[in-house]
ROLOMAR-353484 format. One record per residue: residue in three letters; x, y, z of N, C-alpha, C in turn. Coordinates in steps of 0.1 Angstrom, whole numbers, padded with zeros to 4 digits. Each point is the difference from the previous one (the first is absolute). Example, Ala and Ser with C-alpha at 12.3 -4.5 7.8 and 13.67 -1.06 7.14 Angstrom:
residues 2
(pt "ALA",(0132,-0057,0078),(-0009,0012,0000),(0009,0012,0000));
(pt "SER",(-0004,0011,-0007),(0009,0011,0000),(-0008,0011,0008));
end
This chain:
residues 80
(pt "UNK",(0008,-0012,0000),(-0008,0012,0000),(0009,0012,0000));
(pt "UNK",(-0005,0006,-0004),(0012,0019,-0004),(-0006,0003,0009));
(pt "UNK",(0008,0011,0005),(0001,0010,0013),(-0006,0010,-0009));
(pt "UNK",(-0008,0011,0012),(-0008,0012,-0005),(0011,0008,-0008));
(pt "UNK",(0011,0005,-0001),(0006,0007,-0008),(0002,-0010,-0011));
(pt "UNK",(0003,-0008,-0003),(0004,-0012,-0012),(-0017,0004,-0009));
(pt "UNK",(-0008,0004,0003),(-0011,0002,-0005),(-0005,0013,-0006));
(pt "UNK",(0011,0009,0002),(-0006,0013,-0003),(0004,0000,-0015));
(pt "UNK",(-0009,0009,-0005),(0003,0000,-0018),(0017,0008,-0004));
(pt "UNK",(0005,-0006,-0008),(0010,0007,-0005),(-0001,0011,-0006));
(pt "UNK",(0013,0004,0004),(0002,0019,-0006),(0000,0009,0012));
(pt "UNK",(-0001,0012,-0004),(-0001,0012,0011),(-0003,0001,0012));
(pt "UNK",(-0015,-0008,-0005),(-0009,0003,0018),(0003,-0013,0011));
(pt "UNK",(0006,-0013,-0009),(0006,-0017,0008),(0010,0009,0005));
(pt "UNK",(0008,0003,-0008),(0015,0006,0006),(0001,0009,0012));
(pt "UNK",(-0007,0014,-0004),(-0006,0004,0014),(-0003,0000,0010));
(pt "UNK",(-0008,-0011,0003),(-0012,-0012,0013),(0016,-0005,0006));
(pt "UNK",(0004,-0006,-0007),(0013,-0011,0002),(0008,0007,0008));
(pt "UNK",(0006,0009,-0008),(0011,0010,0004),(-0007,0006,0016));
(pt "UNK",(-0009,0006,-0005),(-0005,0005,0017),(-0004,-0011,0014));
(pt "UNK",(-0002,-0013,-0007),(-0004,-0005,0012),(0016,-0007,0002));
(pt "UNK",(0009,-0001,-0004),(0010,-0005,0003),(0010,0011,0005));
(pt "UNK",(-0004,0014,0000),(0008,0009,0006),(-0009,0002,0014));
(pt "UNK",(-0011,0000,0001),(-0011,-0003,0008),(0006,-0005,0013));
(pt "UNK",(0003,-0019,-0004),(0004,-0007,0004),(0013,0000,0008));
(pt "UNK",(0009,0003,-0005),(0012,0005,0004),(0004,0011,0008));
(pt "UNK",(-0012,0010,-0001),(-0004,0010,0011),(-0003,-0005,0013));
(pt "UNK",(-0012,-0011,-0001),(-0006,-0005,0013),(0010,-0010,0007));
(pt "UNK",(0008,-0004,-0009),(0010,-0011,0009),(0013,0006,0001));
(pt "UNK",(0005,0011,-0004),(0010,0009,0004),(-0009,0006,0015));
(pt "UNK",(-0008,0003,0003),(-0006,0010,0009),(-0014,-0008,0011));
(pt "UNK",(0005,-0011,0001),(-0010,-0006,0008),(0006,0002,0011));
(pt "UNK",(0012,0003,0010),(0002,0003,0010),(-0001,0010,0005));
(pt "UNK",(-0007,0012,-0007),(-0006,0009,0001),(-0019,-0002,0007));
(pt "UNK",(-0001,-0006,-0008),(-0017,-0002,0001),(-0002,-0015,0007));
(pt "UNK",(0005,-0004,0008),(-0008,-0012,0010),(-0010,0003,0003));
(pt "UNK",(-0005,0008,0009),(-0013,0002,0000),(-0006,0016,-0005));
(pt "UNK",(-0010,-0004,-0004),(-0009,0013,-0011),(-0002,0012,0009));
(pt "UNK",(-0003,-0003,0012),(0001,0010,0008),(0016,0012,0010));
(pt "UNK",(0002,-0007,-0007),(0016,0007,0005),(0013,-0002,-0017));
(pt "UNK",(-0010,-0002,-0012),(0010,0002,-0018),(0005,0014,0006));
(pt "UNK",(0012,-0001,-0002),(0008,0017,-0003),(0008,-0004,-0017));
(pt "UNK",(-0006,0002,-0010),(0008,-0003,-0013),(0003,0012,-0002));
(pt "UNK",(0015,-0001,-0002),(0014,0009,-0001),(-0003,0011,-0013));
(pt "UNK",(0004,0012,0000),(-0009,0009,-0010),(0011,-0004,-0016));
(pt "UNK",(0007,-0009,0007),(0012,-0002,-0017),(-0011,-0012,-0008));
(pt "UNK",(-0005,-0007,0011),(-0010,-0013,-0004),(-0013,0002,-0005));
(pt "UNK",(-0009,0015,0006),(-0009,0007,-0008),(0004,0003,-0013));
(pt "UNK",(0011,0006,-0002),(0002,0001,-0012),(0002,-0008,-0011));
(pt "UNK",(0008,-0007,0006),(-0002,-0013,-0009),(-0012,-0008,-0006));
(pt "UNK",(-0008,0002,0007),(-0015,-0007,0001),(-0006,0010,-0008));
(pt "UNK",(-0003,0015,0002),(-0007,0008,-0012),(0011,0001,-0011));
(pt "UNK",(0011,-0005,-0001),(0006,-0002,-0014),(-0008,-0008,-0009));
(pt "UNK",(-0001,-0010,0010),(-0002,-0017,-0005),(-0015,0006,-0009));
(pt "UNK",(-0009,0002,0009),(-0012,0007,-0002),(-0008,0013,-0010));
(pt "UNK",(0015,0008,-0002),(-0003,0009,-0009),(0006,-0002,-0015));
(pt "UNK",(0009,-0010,-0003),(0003,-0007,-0009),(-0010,-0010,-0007));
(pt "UNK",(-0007,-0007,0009),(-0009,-0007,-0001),(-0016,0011,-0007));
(pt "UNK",(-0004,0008,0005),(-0006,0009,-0005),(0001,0008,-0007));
(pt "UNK",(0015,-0002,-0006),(0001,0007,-0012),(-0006,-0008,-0013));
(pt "UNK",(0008,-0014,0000),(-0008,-0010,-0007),(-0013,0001,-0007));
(pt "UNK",(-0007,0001,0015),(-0014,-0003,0000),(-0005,0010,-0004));
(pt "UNK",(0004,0016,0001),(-0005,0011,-0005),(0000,0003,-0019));
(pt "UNK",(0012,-0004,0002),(0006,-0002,-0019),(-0012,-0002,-0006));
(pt "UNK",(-0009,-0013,0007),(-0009,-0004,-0013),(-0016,0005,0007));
(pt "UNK",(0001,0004,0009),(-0013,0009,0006),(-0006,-0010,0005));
(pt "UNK",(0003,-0010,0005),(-0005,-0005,0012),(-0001,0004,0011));
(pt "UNK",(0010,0014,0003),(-0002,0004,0015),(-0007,0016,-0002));
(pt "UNK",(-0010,0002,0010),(-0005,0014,-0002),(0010,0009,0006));
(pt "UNK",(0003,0015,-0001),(0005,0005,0006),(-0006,0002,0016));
(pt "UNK",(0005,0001,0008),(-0002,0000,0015),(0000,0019,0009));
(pt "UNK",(-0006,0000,0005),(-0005,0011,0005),(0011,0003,0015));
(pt "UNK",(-0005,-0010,0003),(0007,0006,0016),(0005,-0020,0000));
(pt "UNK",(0015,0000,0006),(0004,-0007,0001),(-0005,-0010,0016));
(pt "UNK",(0003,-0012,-0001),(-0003,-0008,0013),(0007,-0006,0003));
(pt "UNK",(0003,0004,0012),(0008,-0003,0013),(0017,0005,-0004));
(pt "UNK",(0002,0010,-0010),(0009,0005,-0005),(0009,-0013,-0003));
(pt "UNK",(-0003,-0013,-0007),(0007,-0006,-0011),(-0003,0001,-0008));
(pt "UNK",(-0005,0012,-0006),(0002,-0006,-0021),(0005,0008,-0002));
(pt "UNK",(0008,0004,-0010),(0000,0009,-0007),(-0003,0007,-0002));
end
């Protein structure tokens, strides 16, 4: 059975998904000694960034072909 990424369509928008959930990924297990518990996450402001990179890259993608609307007022100050 193929794993959820082994499934996404090829080209631009597979590549994308991929790329971000594997920089994603790399984020959460670089930085899980940070967040043991949800109530006391302090994530490091170099690791926000990284994360709205991940994020605004990814929405650029998605913008290119007008899948994403423009956004008004941002939430919880990750997007772009």
């Amino acid at each position: 059975k193929k794993g959820n990424l082994e499934q996404l369509p090829k080209g631009k928008f597979g590549k994308a998904i991929s790329e971000a959930c594997s920089k994603l990924d790399t984020i959460q297990i670089n930085n899980s000694p940070h967040c043991v518990t949800a109530s006391t996450c302090n994530i490091p402001k170099e690791t926000q960034l990284e994360i709205s990179l991940v994020l605004k890259n990814l929405f650029g993608v998605f913008s290119d072909a007008g899948y994403v609307l423009p956004q008004e007022v941002t939430e919880q100050s990750i997007l772009p």
